[in-house]
C-alpha positions in Angstrom: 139.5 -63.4 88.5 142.1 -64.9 91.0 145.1 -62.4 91.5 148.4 -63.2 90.1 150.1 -65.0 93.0 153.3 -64.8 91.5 153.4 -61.1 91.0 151.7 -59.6 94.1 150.4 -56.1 93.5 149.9 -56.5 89.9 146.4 -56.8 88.0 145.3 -60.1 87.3 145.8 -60.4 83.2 141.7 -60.0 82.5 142.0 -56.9 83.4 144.6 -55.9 80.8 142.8 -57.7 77.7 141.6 -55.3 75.0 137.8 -55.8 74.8 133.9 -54.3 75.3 133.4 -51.0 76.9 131.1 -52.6 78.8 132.0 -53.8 82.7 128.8 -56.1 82.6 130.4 -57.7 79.6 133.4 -57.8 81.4 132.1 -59.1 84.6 129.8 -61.5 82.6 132.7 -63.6 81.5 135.0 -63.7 84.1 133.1 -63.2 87.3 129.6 -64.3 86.6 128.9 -64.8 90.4 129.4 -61.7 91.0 126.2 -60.1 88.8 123.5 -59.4 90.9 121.2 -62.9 91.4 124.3 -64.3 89.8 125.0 -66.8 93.2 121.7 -67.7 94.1 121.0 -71.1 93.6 117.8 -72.6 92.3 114.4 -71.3 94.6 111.4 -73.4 95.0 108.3 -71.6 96.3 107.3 -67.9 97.5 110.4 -65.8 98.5 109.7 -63.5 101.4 112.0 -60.6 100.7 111.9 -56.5 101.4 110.4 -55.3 98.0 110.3 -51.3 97.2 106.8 -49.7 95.6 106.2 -46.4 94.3 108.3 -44.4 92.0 107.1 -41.6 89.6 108.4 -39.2 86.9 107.0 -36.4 84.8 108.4 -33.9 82.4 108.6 -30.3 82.4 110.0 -27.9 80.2 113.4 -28.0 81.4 114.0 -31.5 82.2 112.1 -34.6 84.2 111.4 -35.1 88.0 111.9 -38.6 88.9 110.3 -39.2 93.2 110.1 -42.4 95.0 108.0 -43.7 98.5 110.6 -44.5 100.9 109.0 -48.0 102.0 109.8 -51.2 101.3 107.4 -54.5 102.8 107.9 -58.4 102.9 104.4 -59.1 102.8 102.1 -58.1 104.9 105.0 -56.3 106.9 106.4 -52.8 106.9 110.7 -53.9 106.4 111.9 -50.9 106.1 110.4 -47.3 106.5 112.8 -44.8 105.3 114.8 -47.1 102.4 116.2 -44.8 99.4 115.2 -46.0 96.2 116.0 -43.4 93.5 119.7 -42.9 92.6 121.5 -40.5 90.5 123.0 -43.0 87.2 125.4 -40.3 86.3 125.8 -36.5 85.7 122.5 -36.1 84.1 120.2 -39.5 84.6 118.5 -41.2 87.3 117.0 -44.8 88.4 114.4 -45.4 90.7 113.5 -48.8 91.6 110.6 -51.2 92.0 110.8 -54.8 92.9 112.8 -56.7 95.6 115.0 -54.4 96.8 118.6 -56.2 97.9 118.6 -57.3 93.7 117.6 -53.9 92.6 120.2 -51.8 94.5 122.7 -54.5 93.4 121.7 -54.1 89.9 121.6 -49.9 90.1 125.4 -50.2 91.7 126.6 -52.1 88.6 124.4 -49.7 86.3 126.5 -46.8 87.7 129.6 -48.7 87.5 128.9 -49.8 84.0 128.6 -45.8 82.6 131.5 -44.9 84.4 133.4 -47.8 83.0 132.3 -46.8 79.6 133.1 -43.0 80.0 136.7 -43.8 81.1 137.3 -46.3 78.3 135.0 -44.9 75.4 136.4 -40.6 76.6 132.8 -39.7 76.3 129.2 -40.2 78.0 127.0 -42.7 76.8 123.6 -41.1 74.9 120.9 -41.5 76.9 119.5 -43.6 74.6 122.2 -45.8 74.8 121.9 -45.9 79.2 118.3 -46.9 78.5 119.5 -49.7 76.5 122.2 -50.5 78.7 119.8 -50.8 81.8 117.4 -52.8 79.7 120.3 -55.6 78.9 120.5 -55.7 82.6 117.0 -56.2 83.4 117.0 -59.1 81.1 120.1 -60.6 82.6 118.1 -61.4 85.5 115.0 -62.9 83.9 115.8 -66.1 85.7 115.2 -64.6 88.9 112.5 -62.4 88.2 111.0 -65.8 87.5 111.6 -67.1 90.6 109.7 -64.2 91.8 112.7 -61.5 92.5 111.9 -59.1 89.8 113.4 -55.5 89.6 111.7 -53.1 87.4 113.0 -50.1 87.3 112.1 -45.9 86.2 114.8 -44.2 84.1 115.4 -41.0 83.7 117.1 -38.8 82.5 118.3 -35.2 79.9 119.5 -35.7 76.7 121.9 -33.2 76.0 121.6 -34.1 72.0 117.6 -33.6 72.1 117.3 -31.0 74.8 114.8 -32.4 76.3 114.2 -34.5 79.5 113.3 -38.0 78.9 111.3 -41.3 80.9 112.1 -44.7 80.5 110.0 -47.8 82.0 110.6 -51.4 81.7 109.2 -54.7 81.9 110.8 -57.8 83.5 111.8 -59.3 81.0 114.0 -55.9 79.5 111.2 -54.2 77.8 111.4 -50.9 77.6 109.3 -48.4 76.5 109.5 -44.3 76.7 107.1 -42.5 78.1 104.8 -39.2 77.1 105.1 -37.0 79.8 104.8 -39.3 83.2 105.5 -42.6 83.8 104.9 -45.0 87.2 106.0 -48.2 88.6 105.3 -50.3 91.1 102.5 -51.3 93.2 101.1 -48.1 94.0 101.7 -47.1 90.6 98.3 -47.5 89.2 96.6 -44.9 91.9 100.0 -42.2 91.6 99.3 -42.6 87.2 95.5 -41.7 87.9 97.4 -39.0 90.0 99.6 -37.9 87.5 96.9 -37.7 84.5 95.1 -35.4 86.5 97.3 -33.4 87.4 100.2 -33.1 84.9 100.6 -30.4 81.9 103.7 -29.8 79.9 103.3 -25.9 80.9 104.5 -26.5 84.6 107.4 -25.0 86.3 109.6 -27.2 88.5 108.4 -26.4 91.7 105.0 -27.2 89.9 106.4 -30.4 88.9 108.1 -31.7 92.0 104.7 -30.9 93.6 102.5 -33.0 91.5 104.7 -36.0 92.0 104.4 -35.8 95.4 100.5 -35.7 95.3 100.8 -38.8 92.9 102.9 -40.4 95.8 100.4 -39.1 98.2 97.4 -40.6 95.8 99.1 -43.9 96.3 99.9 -44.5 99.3 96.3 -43.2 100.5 95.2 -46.4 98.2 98.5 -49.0 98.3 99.3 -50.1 101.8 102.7 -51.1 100.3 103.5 -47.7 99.2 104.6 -44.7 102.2 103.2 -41.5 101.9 105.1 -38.4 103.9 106.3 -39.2 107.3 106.1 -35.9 109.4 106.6 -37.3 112.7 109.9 -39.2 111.7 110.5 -36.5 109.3 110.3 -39.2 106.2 110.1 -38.0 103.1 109.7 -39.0 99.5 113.4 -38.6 97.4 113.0 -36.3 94.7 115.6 -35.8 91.7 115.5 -33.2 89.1 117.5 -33.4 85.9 118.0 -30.7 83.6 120.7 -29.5 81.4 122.9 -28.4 84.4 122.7 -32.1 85.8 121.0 -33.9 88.7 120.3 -32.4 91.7 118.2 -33.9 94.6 115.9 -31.7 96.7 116.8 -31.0 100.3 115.1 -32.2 103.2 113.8 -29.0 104.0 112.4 -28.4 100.2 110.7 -32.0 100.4 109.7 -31.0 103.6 108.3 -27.6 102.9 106.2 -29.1 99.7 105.1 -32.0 101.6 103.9 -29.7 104.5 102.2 -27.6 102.2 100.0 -31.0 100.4 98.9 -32.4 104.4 97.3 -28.6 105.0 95.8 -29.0 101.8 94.6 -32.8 102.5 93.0 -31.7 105.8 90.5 -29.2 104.0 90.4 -31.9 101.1 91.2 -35.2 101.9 91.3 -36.4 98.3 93.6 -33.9 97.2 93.4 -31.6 94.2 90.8 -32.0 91.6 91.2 -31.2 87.9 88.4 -29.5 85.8 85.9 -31.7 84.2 86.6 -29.9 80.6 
């Protein structure tokens, strides 16, 4: 996509060619280097690379909570320990992601780019159905990679205005995807914060409710996953949490994080192992 040298200030001629709604489409055939993983040559061997861990969603009645650990490791080290790993998609969905993190913020900057692109050509939103499907093309675009051993898998969310209803999306590495009842996790604490979340969850909750039981689920795993980073109140660290409803996303302050989080360390120093569900 080499600019017209003749005519300086003008748009090279791809970009005034009738075609797909879609920018990865676009991107995909005349600037293939530029999709994420799209220069990397060829990798033999283990890649030591800052990956994120933990993200979470549950429903409520009103819409979804998507949360997300703010660490990211390269083995048995700590790379980063306030990285930011949930983003808004648009108005009214959200991405939080798993996996080695310089491909998976790549690959969440085009995913934003891509409905944006689509809204200014197409005059309308994309369904959230049809972001979920978007993202999953994505995902499989980098299957190569994720081969390699830089995977990005990644937690949708988001409120479909058509259903009324807040929705989860998770995804394999390969493009997989498959909506969730409820709550969803990924990533390597994900297996402790869905114990978490099965506990805990019930469609009846409010959003405070909500937000709150995510964070426990983070809590859960980071007391269990040494990758995943449970509430930093010294360096005043805390987990990103989203909410989506029919008035859009919005992201909890600090001091609402803050306040939640405070309130889940009293609890943990009476019981360590946090709340416990009833046994019937």
């Amino acid at each position: 996509m080499a600019a017209n040298s003749h005519d300086q200030g003008r748009l090279p001629a791809a970009f005034l060619r009738p075609g797909s709604s879609s920018f990865l489409d676009f991107l995909s055939e005349h600037a293939p280097e530029r999709l994420p993983g799209g220069a990397t040559p060829p990798i033999k061997g283990p890649v030591e690379a800052p990956h994120g861990t933990t993200i979470v969603a549950a429903g409520f009645a009103d819409g979804v909570v998507l949360a997300g650990d703010r660490r990211a490791t390269m083995g048995n080290v700590i790379a980063t320990k306030d990285m930011e790993k949930v983003f808004p998609a648009d108005e009214f969905s959200a991405v939080g992601i798993a996996g080695t993190a310089g491909i998976a913020v790549e690959l969440v900057k085009l995913f934003q780019l891509e409905l944006e692109h689509f809204e200014k050509v197409e005059g309308e939103v994309l369904s959230l159905e049809g972001k979920a499907n978007r993202l999953s093309t994505m995902i499989r675009g980098n299957l190569g990679m994720a081969m390699q051993g830089l995977a990005v898998v990644p937690l949708f969310a988001g409120y479909d205005l058509d259903r009324g209803r807040g929705r989860i999306f998770s995804y394999d590495v390969a493009g997989g995807r498959t909506e969730e009842t409820g709550f969803a996790s990924v990533g390597s604490g994900s297996v402790f914060a869905r114990g978490s979340l099965k506990k805990l969850h019930r469609d009846d909750l409010s959003q405070d409710e909500v937000a709150t039981v995510v964070l426990q689920a983070l809590y859960d795993a980071a007391d269990d996953d040494s990758a995943t980073g449970g509430p930093d109140l010294v360096r005043r660290i805390y987990p990103i949490v989203m909410v989506i409803t029919e008035d859009g996303i919005r992201r909890l302050t600090e001091d609402e994080v803050s306040a939640a989080a405070g309130a889940i360390h009293d609890g943990r120093l009476q019981r360590p192992d946090g709340p416990q569900a009833p046994a019937l």
